[in-house]
N, C-alpha and C positions, 0 to 999 in steps of 0.2 A: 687652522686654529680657530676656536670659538671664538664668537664676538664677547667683547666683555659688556658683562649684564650692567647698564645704566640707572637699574633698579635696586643695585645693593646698598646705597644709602637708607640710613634709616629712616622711616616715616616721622621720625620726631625729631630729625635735624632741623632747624630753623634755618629758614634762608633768610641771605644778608637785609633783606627788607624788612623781615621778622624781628631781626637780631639792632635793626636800627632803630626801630620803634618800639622796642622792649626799653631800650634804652633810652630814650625821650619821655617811656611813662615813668620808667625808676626815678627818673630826675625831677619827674611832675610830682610824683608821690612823695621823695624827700622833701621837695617845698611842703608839700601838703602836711605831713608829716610834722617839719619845723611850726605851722601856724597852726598847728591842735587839732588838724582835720584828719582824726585818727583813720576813719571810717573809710575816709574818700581815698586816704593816702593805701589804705588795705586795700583797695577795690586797684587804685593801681600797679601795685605791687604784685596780686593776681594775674591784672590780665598782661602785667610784663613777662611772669613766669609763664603762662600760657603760650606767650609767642615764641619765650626762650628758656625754655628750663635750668638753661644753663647758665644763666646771669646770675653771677654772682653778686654784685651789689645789688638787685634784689633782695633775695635771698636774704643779706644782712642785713639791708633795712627791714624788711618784714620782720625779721626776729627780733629787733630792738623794736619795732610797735607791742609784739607779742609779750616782748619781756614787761615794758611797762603798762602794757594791762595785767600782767602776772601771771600771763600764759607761759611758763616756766616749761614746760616740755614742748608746747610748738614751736619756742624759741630756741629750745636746743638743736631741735630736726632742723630748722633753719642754718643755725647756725654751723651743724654737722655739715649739714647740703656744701655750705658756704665753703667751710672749711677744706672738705675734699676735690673742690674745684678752684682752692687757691692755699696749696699747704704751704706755702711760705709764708702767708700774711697773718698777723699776730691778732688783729680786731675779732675776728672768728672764734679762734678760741679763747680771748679774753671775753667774748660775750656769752660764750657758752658757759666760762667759768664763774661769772658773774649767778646765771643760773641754778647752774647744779650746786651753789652756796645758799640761793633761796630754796633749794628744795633738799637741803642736808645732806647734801652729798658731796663731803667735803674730798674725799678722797681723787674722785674724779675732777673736781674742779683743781686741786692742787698740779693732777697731772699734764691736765693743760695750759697750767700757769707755767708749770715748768719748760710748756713745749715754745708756750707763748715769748719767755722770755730770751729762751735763742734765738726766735724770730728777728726779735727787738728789743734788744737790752737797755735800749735808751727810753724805753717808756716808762715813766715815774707810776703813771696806774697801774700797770702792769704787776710790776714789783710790788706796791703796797697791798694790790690784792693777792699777790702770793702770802704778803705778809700775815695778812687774814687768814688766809687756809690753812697756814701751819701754824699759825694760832689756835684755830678753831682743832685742829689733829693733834695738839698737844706737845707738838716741836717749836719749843721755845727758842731753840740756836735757828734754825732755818728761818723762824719768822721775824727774829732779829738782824739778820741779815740781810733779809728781804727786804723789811722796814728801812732799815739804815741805806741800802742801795738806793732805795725811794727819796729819801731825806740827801744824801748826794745830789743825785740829778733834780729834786725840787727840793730845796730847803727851807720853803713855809710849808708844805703839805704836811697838814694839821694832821690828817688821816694818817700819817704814817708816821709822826712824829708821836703823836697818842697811843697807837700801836707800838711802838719801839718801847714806851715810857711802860708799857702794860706788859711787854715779856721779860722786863728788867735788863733790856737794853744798857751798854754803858758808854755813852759818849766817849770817843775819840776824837 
Protein backbone atom coordinates (compact mmCIF):
# COMPACT_ATOMS: atom_id res chain seq x y z
CA UNK A 1 0.00 0.00 0.00
CA UNK A 2 1.23 3.65 -0.75
CA UNK A 3 2.35 5.69 1.95
CA UNK A 4 -0.14 8.45 2.64
CA UNK A 5 1.22 11.76 1.18
CA UNK A 6 1.85 14.18 4.63
CA UNK A 7 1.65 16.97 2.12
CA UNK A 8 -2.02 16.96 1.42
CA UNK A 9 -2.82 19.57 3.93
CA UNK A 10 -3.36 22.84 2.53
CA UNK A 11 -0.55 25.47 2.28
CA UNK A 12 -2.97 27.93 4.02
CA UNK A 13 -3.87 25.78 6.99
CA UNK A 14 -2.69 27.72 9.92
CA UNK A 15 -0.85 25.86 12.51
CA UNK A 16 -1.94 26.04 16.13
CA UNK A 17 0.88 28.66 16.87
CA UNK A 18 -0.51 30.69 13.86
CA UNK A 19 -3.96 30.20 15.07
CA UNK A 20 -2.88 31.39 18.80
CA UNK A 21 -1.49 34.49 17.94
CA UNK A 22 -4.02 35.39 15.45
CA UNK A 23 -5.88 35.32 18.35
CA UNK A 24 -3.88 37.51 20.87
CA UNK A 25 -3.88 40.15 17.86
CA UNK A 26 -7.77 40.12 17.48
CA UNK A 27 -7.96 40.70 21.14
CA UNK A 28 -5.22 43.45 20.75
CA UNK A 29 -7.04 45.02 18.01
CA UNK A 30 -10.60 44.88 19.81
CA UNK A 31 -8.87 47.07 22.60
CA UNK A 32 -7.46 49.19 20.01
CA UNK A 33 -10.57 49.29 18.35
CA UNK A 34 -12.58 50.27 21.70
CA UNK A 35 -9.93 53.46 22.39
CA UNK A 36 -10.34 54.98 18.67
CA UNK A 37 -7.25 53.57 17.37
CA UNK A 38 -8.97 52.68 14.25
CA UNK A 39 -5.94 52.33 12.22
CA UNK A 40 -3.82 50.34 14.43
CA UNK A 41 -6.80 48.10 15.41
CA UNK A 42 -7.06 47.55 11.18
CA UNK A 43 -3.37 46.67 11.04
CA UNK A 44 -4.17 44.08 13.54
CA UNK A 45 -7.01 42.64 12.37
CA UNK A 46 -4.88 42.06 9.07
CA UNK A 47 -2.09 40.46 10.25
CA UNK A 48 -4.52 38.17 12.48
CA UNK A 49 -6.23 37.31 9.25
CA UNK A 50 -2.91 36.68 7.58
CA UNK A 51 -1.84 33.99 10.23
CA UNK A 52 -5.57 32.69 10.23
CA UNK A 53 -7.91 33.30 7.59
CA UNK A 54 -10.21 31.55 9.29
CA UNK A 55 -10.86 33.56 12.49
CA UNK A 56 -13.78 34.52 12.87
CA UNK A 57 -13.90 37.23 15.27
CA UNK A 58 -11.45 38.85 13.27
CA UNK A 59 -13.29 38.87 10.63
CA UNK A 60 -16.30 40.57 12.58
CA UNK A 61 -14.38 42.97 14.22
CA UNK A 62 -12.81 44.16 11.04
CA UNK A 63 -16.17 44.62 9.59
CA UNK A 64 -17.54 46.73 12.31
CA UNK A 65 -14.18 49.07 11.89
CA UNK A 66 -15.20 49.06 8.21
CA UNK A 67 -18.91 49.61 8.91
CA UNK A 68 -18.06 52.66 10.88
CA UNK A 69 -15.78 54.32 8.61
CA UNK A 70 -18.80 53.46 5.92
CA UNK A 71 -16.94 51.01 4.29
CA UNK A 72 -20.50 49.33 3.71
CA UNK A 73 -19.26 46.58 1.19
CA UNK A 74 -15.93 45.66 2.92
CA UNK A 75 -18.03 45.22 5.72
CA UNK A 76 -20.41 43.06 4.24
CA UNK A 77 -17.38 40.69 2.63
CA UNK A 78 -16.38 40.76 6.29
CA UNK A 79 -19.25 39.98 7.56
CA UNK A 80 -20.25 37.19 4.87
CA UNK A 81 -16.50 35.69 5.53
CA UNK A 82 -17.72 35.79 9.21
CA UNK A 83 -20.83 34.41 8.64
CA UNK A 84 -20.17 31.21 6.65
CA UNK A 85 -17.64 30.22 9.30
CA UNK A 86 -20.01 30.60 12.03
CA UNK A 87 -23.82 30.04 10.65
CA UNK A 88 -25.27 29.75 13.84
CA UNK A 89 -24.32 33.08 15.31
CA UNK A 90 -26.67 35.92 14.94
CA UNK A 91 -23.90 39.17 15.19
CA UNK A 92 -22.78 38.42 11.48
CA UNK A 93 -25.58 38.67 9.87
CA UNK A 94 -27.17 41.40 12.04
CA UNK A 95 -24.04 43.41 11.01
CA UNK A 96 -24.24 42.74 7.61
CA UNK A 97 -27.96 43.73 7.78
CA UNK A 98 -27.01 46.72 9.40
CA UNK A 99 -25.12 47.31 6.12
CA UNK A 100 -26.96 46.37 3.26
CA UNK A 101 -29.65 49.12 5.17
CA UNK A 102 -26.96 51.87 4.68
CA UNK A 103 -26.47 50.85 1.14
CA UNK A 104 -30.48 50.47 0.11
CA UNK A 105 -30.69 47.27 0.07
CA UNK A 106 -33.31 46.71 2.11
CA UNK A 107 -34.43 43.30 0.71
CA UNK A 108 -31.24 41.59 1.59
CA UNK A 109 -30.84 43.12 4.86
CA UNK A 110 -34.47 41.96 5.82
CA UNK A 111 -33.45 38.39 4.70
CA UNK A 112 -30.78 38.20 7.27
CA UNK A 113 -32.71 39.61 9.81
CA UNK A 114 -34.96 37.10 9.29
CA UNK A 115 -32.16 34.49 9.51
CA UNK A 116 -30.63 36.36 12.39
CA UNK A 117 -33.61 36.18 14.34
CA UNK A 118 -33.74 32.16 14.55
CA UNK A 119 -30.43 32.45 15.58
CA UNK A 120 -31.41 34.62 18.52
CA UNK A 121 -34.81 35.60 19.22
CA UNK A 122 -33.99 37.05 22.37
CA UNK A 123 -32.03 39.81 20.86
CA UNK A 124 -34.09 43.19 21.19
CA UNK A 125 -31.61 44.75 18.31
CA UNK A 126 -32.14 42.21 16.28
CA UNK A 127 -35.84 42.45 16.11
CA UNK A 128 -36.08 46.28 16.12
CA UNK A 129 -33.78 46.23 13.19
CA UNK A 130 -35.90 43.81 11.37
CA UNK A 131 -38.36 46.26 12.37
CA UNK A 132 -36.79 48.88 10.24
CA UNK A 133 -36.41 46.64 7.10
CA UNK A 134 -39.87 45.94 6.71
CA UNK A 135 -40.63 49.38 7.38
CA UNK A 136 -38.31 50.60 5.00
CA UNK A 137 -40.09 47.48 2.26
CA UNK A 138 -43.46 48.67 2.94
CA UNK A 139 -44.71 45.76 5.37
CA UNK A 140 -46.22 47.48 8.01
CA UNK A 141 -47.71 44.11 9.81
CA UNK A 142 -44.07 42.34 9.77
CA UNK A 143 -42.52 45.63 11.14
CA UNK A 144 -44.98 45.91 13.80
CA UNK A 145 -44.44 42.81 15.02
CA UNK A 146 -40.96 42.95 14.82
CA UNK A 147 -41.20 46.33 16.69
CA UNK A 148 -43.43 45.11 19.25
CA UNK A 149 -41.10 41.76 19.92
CA UNK A 150 -38.32 44.44 20.44
CA UNK A 151 -40.49 46.45 22.91
CA UNK A 152 -41.22 42.72 24.85
CA UNK A 153 -37.76 41.91 25.36
CA UNK A 154 -36.67 45.80 25.92
CA UNK A 155 -39.44 47.93 27.12
CA UNK A 156 -37.59 51.46 26.95
CA UNK A 157 -36.10 50.75 23.45
CA UNK A 158 -37.06 54.17 22.16
CA UNK A 159 -35.95 52.80 18.70
CA UNK A 160 -38.50 50.32 18.61
CA UNK A 161 -41.16 51.88 20.39
CA UNK A 162 -40.87 54.96 17.72
CA UNK A 163 -40.88 52.49 15.16
CA UNK A 164 -43.94 50.56 16.33
CA UNK A 165 -45.71 54.26 16.96
CA UNK A 166 -44.66 54.98 12.95
CA UNK A 167 -46.29 51.61 11.29
CA UNK A 168 -49.48 52.29 13.44
CA UNK A 169 -48.66 49.65 15.84
CA UNK A 170 -51.56 49.10 18.60
CA UNK A 171 -50.67 48.47 22.07
CA UNK A 172 -51.64 45.34 23.61
Amino acid sequence: MPEPDSGTAPKSAPTGANVAEAQTLTARGETLARSGNTDEALAEFDHALALDPHNAQALFARGLLYQGEKQHQLAIDDFTAANGLTPQRADPLLGRAVSYLALDKVKEAAADLDEAVEADPQNAQIWTTRGLAYERLGDRAKAAGSYARAINLRPKDEAARSGFARVGGKAG
